[in-house]
N, C-alpha and C positions, 0 to 999 in steps of 0.2 A: 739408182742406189736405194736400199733400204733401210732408214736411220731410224733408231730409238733411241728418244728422249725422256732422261726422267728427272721429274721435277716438271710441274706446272706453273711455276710462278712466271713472274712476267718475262725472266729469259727464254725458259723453256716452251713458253706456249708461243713467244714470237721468234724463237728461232724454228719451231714446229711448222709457223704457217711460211715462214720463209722458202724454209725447205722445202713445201710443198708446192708455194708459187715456181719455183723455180725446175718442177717435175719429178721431184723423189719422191717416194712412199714414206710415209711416216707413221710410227705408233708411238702415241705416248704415255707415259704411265706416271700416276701420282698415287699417294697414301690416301688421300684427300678425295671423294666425289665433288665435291664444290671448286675444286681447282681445276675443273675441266668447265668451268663454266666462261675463263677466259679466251675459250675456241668458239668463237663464234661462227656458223657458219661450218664447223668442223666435219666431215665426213668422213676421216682417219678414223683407224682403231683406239679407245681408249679402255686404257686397264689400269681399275683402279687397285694396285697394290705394290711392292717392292721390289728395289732395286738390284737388292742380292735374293732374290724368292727364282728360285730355277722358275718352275713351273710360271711364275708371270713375267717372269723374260722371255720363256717360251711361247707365251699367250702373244707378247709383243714382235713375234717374229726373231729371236736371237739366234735361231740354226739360219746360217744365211746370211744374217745383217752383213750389211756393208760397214756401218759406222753406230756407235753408241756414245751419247753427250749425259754424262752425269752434270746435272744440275741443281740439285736440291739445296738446300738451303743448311745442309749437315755435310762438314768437311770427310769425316768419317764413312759416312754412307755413299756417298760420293766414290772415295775412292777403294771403296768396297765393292762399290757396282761396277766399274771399273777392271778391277782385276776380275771379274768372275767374266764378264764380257769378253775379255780378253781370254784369259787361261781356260775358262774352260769353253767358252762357244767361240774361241779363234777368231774373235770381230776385229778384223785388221786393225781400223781406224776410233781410237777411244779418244776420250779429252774428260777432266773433273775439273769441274769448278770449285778452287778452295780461295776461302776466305783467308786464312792466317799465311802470309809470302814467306815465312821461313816453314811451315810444316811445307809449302806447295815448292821451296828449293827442295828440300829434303825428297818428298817425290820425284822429283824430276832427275835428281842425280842414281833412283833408283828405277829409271825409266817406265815411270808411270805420267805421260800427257797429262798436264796441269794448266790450269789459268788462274793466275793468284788475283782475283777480282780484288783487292785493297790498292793492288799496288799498281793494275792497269788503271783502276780510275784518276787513283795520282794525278801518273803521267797525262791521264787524258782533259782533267781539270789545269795541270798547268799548260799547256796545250793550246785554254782559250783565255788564261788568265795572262801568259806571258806570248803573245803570237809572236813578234819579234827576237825572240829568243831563241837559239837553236837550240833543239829540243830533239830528242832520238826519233826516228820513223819508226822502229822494233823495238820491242823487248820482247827477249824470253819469258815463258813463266816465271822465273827465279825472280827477274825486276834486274839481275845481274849483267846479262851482255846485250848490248843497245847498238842498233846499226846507226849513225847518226851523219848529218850533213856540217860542215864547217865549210867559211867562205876562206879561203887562205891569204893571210895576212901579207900584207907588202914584203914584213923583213923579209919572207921567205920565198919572193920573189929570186930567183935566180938560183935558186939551191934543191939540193935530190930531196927529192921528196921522200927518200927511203930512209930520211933521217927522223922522219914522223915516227918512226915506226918504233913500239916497245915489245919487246919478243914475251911474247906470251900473255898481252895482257892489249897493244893497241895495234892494228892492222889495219893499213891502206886497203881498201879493195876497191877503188876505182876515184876516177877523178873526170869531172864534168871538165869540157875546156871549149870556150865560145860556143858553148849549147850542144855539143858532141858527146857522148860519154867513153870514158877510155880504161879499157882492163889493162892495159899494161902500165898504172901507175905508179911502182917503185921504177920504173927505169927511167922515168919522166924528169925536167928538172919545172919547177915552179915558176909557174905561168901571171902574171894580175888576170883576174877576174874566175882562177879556177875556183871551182868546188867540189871539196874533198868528200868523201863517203868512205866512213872510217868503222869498223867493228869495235867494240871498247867493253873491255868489263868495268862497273861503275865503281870499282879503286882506284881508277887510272884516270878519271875524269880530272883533277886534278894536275897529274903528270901532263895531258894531254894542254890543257886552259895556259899550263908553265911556260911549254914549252913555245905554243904557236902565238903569245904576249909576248915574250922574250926573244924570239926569233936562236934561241939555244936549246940545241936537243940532250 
């Protein structure tokens, strides 16, 4: 694959060398000459200019690119490079790094590939601040829907598990049982020692904590 990267800060230049340990082509581009100085070692193409500039997207390889990572350090320009990547040089695979997690819902509900950097670090800080604590394995860009694990609670030992479930807001998709994992989990009835793997948008978290404390759905 052929990926361009722009923004040379410290995502961009280590997702740069990433992608290239791992045997993609990469060019990367910054506004900046001195932000190419965090390639050490670099043999990639670098071009120093913007995001939305046809002509040094084109410098960067964009007829052809496989994938394009807006990374900059500007929400705006980001998702500015972004569409031009897309609409007009057809680069399948985009992603914009935005800082503010409601402008990065807002794109994403306009299907523009987001990663709301505020709201992944979060999760990623409570992560090691609370290990113990079930904690989502996903989130969306939005910060909104979280794939998450639950140990299921005694009371709900003996009972359909289809009763977890809140239409359009919390979904069983599968259920660990004595180290196995199983997709036919609404037909199952509740096991000791299963663990649940549940889809959740984060208004539900709540409904979700009610119901499996209470053992009432």
């Amino acid at each position: 694959m052929h990926v361009i990267v722009v923004g040379c800060g410290r995502v961009g230049s280590g997702l740069a060398v990433s992608l290239t340990a791992e045997g993609h082509t990469v060019a990367v581009m910054d506004k900046s000459a001195k932000a190419f100085r965090r390639l050490k070692d670099w043999d990639g193409p670098r071009i120093i200019g913007s995001g939305f500039d046809r002509d040094d997207l084109e410098k960067a390889g964009a007829i052809g690119a496989d994938a394009l990572a807006a990374v900059t350090s500007g929400d705006n320009t980001n998702i500015m490079t972004v569409r031009i990547a897309r609409e007009t040089y057809l680069i399948p695979n985009v992603v914009a790094r935005i800082y503010d997690p409601r402008r990065a819902e807002i794109y994403q509900r306009l299907g523009i590939p987001t990663v709301a950097t505020v709201t992944w670090t979060i999760d990623q800080v409570r992560r090691r601040l609370l290990p113990d604590e079930d904690v989502g394995d996903w989130s969306d860009p939005s910060g909104r829907l979280t794939l998450l694990d639950r140990s299921l609670p005694d009371a709900w030992a003996g009972r359909p598990l289809s009763e977890l479930e809140e239409h359009g807001k919390v979904s069983l998709v599968a259920v660990t049982r004595s180290g196995v994992p199983r997709l036919d989990a609404r037909e199952l009835v509740g096991q000791e020692g299963d663990v649940l793997h549940l889809a959740i948008l984060q208004d539900a978290r709540h409904h979700l904590d009610h119901i499996l404390s209470s053992g009432a759905p």
